[in-house]
N, C-alpha and C positions, 0 to 999 in steps of 0.2 A: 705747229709750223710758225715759224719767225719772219720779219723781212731780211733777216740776212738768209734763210732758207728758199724764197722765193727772190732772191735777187739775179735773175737772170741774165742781166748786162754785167757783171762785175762791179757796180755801184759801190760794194763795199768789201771787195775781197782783194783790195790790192795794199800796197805794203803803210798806204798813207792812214786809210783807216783803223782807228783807234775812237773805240767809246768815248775816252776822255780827252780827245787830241779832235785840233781844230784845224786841220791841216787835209783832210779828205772828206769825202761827202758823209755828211750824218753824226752825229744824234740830230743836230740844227738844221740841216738840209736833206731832204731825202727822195726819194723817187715814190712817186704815188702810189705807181704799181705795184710795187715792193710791202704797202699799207693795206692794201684791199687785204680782207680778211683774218689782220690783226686779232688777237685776244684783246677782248676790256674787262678790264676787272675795277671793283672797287676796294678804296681803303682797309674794308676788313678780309680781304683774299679773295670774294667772293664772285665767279665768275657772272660779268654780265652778258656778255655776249659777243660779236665780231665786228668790223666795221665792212660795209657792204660797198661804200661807193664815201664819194667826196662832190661835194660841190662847192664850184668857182665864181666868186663874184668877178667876172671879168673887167669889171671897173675897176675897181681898187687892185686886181693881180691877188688878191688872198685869201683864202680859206674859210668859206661861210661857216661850213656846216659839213661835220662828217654823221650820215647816214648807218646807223645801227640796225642790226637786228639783235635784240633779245633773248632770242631763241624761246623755248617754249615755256619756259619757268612762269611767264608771264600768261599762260594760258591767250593768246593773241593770236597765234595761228601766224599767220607770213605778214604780219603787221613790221611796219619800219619807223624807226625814229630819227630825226634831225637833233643831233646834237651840236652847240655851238662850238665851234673848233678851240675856242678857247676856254671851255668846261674838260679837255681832254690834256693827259699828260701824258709822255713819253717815258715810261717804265725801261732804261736802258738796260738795268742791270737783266729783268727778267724777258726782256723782247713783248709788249706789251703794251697795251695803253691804262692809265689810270682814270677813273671818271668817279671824282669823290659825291657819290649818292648811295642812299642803302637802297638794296631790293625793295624793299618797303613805297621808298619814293617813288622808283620807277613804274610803281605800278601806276601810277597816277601820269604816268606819262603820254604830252600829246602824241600818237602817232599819226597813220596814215595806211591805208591800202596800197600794198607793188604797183597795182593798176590802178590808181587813183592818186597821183603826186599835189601836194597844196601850191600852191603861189609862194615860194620861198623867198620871193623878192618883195612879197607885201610888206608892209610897214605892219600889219597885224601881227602876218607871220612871225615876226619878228620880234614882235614886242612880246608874243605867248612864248616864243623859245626859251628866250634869253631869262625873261620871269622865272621858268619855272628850272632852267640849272643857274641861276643865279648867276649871268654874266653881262656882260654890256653890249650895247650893240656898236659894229664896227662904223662906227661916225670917227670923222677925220680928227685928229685932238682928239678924242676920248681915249681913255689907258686898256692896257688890255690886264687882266688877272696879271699880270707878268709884269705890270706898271710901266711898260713901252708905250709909244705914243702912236695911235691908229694912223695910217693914211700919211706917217714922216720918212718913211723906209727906213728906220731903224727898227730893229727887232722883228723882224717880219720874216715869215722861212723864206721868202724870195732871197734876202740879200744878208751879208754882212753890215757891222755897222759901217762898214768904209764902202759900201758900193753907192756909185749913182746911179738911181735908175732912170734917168734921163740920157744920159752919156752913155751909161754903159760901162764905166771906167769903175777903179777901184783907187780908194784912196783912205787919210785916215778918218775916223768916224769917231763916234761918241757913244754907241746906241748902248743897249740893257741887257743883251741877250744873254748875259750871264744871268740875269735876276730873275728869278721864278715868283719874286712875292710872296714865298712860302719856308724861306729861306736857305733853300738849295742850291747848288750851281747848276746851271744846264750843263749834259752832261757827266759831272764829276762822279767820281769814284761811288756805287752808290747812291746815284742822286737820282732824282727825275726832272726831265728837261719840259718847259712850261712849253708850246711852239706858240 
């Protein structure tokens, strides 16, 4: 099952959406709801598991950390991963996310207990995430895999590059959201979109 399969409000079944058209909601904006329970796969096709939940750094408005499960390959039992939202890619063509790690790495990965949640807001936490999928942490000015600039509302799923998130208003912008850093278009025909 896909998020255009559980899209329950019509988010994306109206005449505007289009995978490679920027004109309706998604690949680059999307509804969360719609993400819970996603396929992740890795690079070599290799199923890793689904996305459980999302968490919100309510400060910044953006995407800490999507929450994985593994499933059992991992021999872990109901164990959950924080993955940093910018270690994930949006596989449009196949309805999916990407997360370039082999099985191999994962095993090595921090988790956590359903009933046992860490401090996601520590600076520890943080710093063990980000280490071990090889990303940065969301400080203001620092880039993101996607070379967007953290904490300038450019490139952010919140907004286009033309919106202010001050005003509220739309105008023209500058941002990156085309650049994935891996050199693909968000979006584009075939491509995978960096969020």
């Amino acid at each position: 099952m896909s998020y255009l399969d559980r899209d329950t409000y019509g988010i994306y079944r109206n005449d505007n959406y289009v995978d490679t058209d920027d004109t309706g909601p998604g690949p680059r904006l999307m509804g969360a709801d719609t993400l819970i329970g996603e396929d992740v796969y890795n690079r070599q096709d290799e199923d890793l598991g689904d996305i459980k939940e999302f968490m919100l750094d309510t400060r910044s408005g953006q995407v800490a950390y999507a929450v994985l499960s593994f499933g059992g390959w991992l021999g872990m039992g109901d164990k959950l991963f924080a993955v940093p939202w910018q270690a994930l890619q949006l596989d449009t063509v196949n309805k999916r996310f990407l997360l370039d790690v082999s099985k191999e790495h994962l095993k090595n990965a921090p988790g956590f207990d359903k009933d046992n949640w860490p401090d996601m807001a520590s600076t520890e936490f943080n710093t063990q995430m980000h280490n071990f999928y090889g990303t940065q942490q969301n400080v203001a000015g620092g880039l993101t895999s996607s070379g967007s600039v953290m904490g300038s509302g450019t490139g952010s799923l919140q907004s286009d590059p033309g919106y202010n998130r001050t005003t509220g208003t739309t105008g023209t912008g500058s941002g990156t959201l085309g650049s994935t850093g891996t050199g693909g278009t968000t979006g584009g025909p075939g491509s995978t979109g960096n969020f």
